[in-house]
C-alpha positions as a Markdown table, in Angstrom:
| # | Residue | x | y | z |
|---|---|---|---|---|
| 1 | Unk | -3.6 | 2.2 | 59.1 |
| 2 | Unk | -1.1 | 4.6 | 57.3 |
| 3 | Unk | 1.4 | 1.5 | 56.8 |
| 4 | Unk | -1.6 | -0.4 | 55.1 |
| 5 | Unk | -2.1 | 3.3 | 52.9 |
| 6 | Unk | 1.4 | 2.9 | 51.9 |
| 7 | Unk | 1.3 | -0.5 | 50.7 |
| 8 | Unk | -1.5 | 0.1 | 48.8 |
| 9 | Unk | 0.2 | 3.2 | 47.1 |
| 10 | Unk | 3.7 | 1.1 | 46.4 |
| 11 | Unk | 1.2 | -1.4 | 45.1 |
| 12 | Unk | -0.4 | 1.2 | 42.9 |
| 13 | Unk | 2.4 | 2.4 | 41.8 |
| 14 | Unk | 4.2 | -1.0 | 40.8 |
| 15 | Unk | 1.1 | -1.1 | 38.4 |
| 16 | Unk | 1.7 | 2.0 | 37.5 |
| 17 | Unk | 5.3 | 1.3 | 36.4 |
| 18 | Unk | 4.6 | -2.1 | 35.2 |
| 19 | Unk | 2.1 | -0.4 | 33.0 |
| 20 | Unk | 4.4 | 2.4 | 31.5 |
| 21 | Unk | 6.9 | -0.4 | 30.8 |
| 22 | Unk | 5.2 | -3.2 | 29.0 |
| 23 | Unk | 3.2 | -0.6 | 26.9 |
| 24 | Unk | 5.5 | 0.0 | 24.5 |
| 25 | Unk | 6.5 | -3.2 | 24.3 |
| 26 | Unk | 2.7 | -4.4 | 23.3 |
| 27 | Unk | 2.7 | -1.8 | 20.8 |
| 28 | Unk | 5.9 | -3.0 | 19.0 |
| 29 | Unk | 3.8 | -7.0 | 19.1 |
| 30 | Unk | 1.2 | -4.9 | 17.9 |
| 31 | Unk | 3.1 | -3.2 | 15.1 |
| 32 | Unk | 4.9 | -6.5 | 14.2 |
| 33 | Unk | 2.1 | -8.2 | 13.5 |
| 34 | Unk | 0.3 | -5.8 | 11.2 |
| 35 | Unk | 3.7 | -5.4 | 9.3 |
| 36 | Unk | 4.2 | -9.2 | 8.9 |
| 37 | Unk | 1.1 | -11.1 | 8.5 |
| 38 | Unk | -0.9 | -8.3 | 6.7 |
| 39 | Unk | -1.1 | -6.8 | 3.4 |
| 40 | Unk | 0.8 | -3.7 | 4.9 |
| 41 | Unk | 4.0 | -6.5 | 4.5 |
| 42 | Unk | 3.7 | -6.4 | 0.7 |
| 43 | Unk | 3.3 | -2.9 | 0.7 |
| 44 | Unk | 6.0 | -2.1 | 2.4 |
| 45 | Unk | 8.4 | -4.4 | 0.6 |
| 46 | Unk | 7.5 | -3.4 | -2.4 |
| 47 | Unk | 10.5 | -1.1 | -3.3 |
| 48 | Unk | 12.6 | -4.0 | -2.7 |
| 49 | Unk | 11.2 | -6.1 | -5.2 |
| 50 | Unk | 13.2 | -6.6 | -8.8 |
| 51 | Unk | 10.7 | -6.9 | -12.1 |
| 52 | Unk | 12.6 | -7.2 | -14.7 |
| 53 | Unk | 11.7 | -9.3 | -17.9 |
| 54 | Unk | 13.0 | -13.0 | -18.7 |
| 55 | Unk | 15.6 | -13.4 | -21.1 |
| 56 | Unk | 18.3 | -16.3 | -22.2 |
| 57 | Unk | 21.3 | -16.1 | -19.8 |
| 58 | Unk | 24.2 | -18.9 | -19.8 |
| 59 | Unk | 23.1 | -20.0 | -16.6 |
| 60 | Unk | 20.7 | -19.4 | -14.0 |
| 61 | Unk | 21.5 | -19.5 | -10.0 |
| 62 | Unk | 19.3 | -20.7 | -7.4 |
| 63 | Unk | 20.0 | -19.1 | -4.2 |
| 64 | Unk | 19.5 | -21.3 | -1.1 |
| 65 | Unk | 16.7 | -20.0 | 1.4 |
| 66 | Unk | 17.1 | -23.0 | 3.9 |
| 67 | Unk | 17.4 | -26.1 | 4.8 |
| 68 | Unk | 15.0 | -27.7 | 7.5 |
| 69 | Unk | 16.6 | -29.2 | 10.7 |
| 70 | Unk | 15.0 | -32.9 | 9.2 |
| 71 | Unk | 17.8 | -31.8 | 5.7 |
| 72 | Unk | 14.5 | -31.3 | 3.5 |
| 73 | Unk | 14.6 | -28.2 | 2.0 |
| 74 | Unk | 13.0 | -25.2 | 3.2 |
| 75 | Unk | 9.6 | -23.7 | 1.8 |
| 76 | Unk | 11.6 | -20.8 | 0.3 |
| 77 | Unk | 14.4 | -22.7 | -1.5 |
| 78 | Unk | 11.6 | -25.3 | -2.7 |
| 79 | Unk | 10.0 | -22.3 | -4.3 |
| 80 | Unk | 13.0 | -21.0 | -5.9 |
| 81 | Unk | 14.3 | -24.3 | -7.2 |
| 82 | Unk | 11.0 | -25.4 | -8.5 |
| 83 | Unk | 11.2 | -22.1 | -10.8 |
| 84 | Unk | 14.2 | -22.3 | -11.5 |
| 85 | Unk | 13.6 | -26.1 | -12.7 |
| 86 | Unk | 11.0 | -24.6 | -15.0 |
| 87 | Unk | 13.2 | -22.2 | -16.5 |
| 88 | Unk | 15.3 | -24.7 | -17.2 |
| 89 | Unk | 12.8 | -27.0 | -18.7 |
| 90 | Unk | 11.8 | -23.9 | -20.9 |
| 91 | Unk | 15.0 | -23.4 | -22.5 |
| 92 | Unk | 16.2 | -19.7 | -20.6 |
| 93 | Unk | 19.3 | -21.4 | -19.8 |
| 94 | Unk | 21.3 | -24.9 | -20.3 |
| 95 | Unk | 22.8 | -24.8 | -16.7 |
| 96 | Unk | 21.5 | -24.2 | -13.3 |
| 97 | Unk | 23.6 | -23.4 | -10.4 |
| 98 | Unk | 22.7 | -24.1 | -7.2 |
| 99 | Unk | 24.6 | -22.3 | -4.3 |
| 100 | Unk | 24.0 | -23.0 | -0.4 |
| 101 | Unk | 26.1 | -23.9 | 2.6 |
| 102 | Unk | 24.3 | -24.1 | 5.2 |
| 103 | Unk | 25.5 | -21.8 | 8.2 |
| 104 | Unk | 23.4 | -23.8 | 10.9 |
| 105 | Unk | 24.5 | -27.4 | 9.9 |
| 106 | Unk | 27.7 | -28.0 | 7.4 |
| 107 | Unk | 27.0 | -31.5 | 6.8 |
| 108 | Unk | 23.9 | -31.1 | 4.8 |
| 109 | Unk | 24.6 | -28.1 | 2.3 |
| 110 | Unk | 21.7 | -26.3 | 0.4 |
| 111 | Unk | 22.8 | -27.2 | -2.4 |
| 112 | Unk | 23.4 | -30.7 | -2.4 |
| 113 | Unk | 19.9 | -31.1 | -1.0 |
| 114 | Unk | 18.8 | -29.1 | -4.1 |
| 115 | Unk | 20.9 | -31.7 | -6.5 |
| 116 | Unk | 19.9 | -34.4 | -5.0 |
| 117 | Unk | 15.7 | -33.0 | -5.5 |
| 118 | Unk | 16.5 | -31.9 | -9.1 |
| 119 | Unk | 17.9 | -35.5 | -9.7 |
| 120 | Unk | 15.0 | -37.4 | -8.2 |
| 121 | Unk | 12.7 | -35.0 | -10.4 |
| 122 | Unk | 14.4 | -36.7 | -13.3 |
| 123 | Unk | 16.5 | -33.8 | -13.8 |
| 124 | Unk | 20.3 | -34.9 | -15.0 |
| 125 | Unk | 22.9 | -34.5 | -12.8 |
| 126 | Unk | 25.1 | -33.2 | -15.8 |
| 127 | Unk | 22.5 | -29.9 | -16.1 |
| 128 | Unk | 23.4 | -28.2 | -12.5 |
| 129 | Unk | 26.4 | -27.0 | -10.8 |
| 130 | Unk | 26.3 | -27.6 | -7.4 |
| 131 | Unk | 28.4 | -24.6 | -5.0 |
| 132 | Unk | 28.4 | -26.0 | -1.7 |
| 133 | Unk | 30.5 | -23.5 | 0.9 |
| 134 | Unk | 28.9 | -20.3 | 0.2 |
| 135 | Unk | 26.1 | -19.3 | 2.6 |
| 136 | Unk | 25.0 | -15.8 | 2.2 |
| 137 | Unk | 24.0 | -14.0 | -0.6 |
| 138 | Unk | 27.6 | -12.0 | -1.0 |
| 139 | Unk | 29.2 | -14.9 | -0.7 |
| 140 | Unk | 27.2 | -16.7 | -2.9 |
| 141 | Unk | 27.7 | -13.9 | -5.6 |
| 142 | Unk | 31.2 | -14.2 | -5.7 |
| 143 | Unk | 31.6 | -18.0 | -5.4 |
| 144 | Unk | 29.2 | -17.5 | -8.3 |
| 145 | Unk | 31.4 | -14.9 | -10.3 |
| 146 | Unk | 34.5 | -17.3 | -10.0 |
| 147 | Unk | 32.2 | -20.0 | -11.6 |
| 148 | Unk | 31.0 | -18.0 | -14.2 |
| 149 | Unk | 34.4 | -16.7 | -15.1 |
| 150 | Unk | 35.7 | -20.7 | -14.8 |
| 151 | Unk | 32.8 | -21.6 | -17.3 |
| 152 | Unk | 32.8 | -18.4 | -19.4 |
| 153 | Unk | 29.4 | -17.8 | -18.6 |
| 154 | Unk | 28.2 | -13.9 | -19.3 |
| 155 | Unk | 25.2 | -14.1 | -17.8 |
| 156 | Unk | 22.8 | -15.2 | -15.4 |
| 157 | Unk | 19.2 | -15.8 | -13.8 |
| 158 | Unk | 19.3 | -15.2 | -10.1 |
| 159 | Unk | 16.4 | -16.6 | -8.8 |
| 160 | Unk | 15.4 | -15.7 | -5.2 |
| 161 | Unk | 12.6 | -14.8 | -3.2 |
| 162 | Unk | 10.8 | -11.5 | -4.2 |
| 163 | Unk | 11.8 | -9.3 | -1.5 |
| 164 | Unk | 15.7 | -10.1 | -1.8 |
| 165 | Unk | 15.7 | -9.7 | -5.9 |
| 166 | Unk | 17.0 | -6.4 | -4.9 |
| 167 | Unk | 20.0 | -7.4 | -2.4 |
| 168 | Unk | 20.5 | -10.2 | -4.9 |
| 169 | Unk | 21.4 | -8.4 | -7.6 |
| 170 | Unk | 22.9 | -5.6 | -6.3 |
| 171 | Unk | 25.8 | -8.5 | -5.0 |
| 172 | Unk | 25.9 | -10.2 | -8.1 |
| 173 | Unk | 26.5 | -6.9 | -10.3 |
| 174 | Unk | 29.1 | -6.1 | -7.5 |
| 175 | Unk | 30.7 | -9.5 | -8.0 |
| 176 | Unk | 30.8 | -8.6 | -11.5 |
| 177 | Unk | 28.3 | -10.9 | -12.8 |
| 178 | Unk | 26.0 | -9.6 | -15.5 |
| 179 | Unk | 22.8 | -11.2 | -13.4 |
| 180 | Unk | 19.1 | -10.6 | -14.6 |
């Protein structure tokens, strides 16, 4: 009987343990999910979001946000190149340039995906730049300064998702590109 009153306590206690140690982990899913699919998210990410008002640059730059594994774009550099598109179409700038490697698959750059979308939207092919190795934001701000100082381009239009306006521009203005 005292052997069966041990097991039950090393069974009690391996609850016990199991308990302590998979709390916290709970409580971080807990806390990741009211940070990310809440309106605590937007809240919090606030500070890192740019609002600055539109004006005429010599170009504007479309950072990539993706590339699905199928070579569509991703929802994010949809978005981005749809506004930039617009901008475009609006007269902010005569040039867009679009930047994007693509870190997880070479062969099928940001970028080009982007062209090849802008073309088939009746866009000409003679109204983008198209930078194809550069595949983070650093490196697309300097791969982005060396066009700009190729073109003689002053300034630009970054356009990006809202929470990384402020990482964006930071790099560009490090890069030495007058961005807006």
């Amino acid at each position: 009987m005292a052997a069966a009153g041990r097991l039950g306590l090393v069974g009690r206690m391996r609850r016990v343990v199991l308990f302590v140690m998979l709390s916290p982990l709970v409580a971080l899913g807990a806390l990741v999910l009211c940070v990310t699919e809440t309106p605590l998210a937007e809240s919090l990410a606030r500070p890192l979001v740019i609002y600055a008002p539109l004006a005429r640059a010599d170009a504007i730059v479309v950072l990539g946000g993706g590339v699905r594994p199928d070579g569509e774009l991703g929802d994010a550099t949809q978005r981005r190149l749809v506004y930039a598109l617009r901008l475009l179409r609006q007269g902010y700038a005569p040039t867009i340039i679009l930047t994007g490697g693509n870190p997880e698959d070479r062969a099928v750059p940001e970028s080009e995906e982007m062209a090849r979308v802008a073309r088939e939207l009746g866009f000409p092919a003679g109204s983008f730049i198209v930078e194809t190795r550069a595949s983070r934001t650093s490196t697309q701000a300097r791969a982005v300064a060396e066009i700009a100082r190729t073109r003689g381009f002053r300034s630009v239009i970054v356009v990006t998702s809202p929470t990384l306006s402020y990482r964006a521009l930071r790099a560009f203005r490090k890069a030495g590109v007058d961005a807006l």
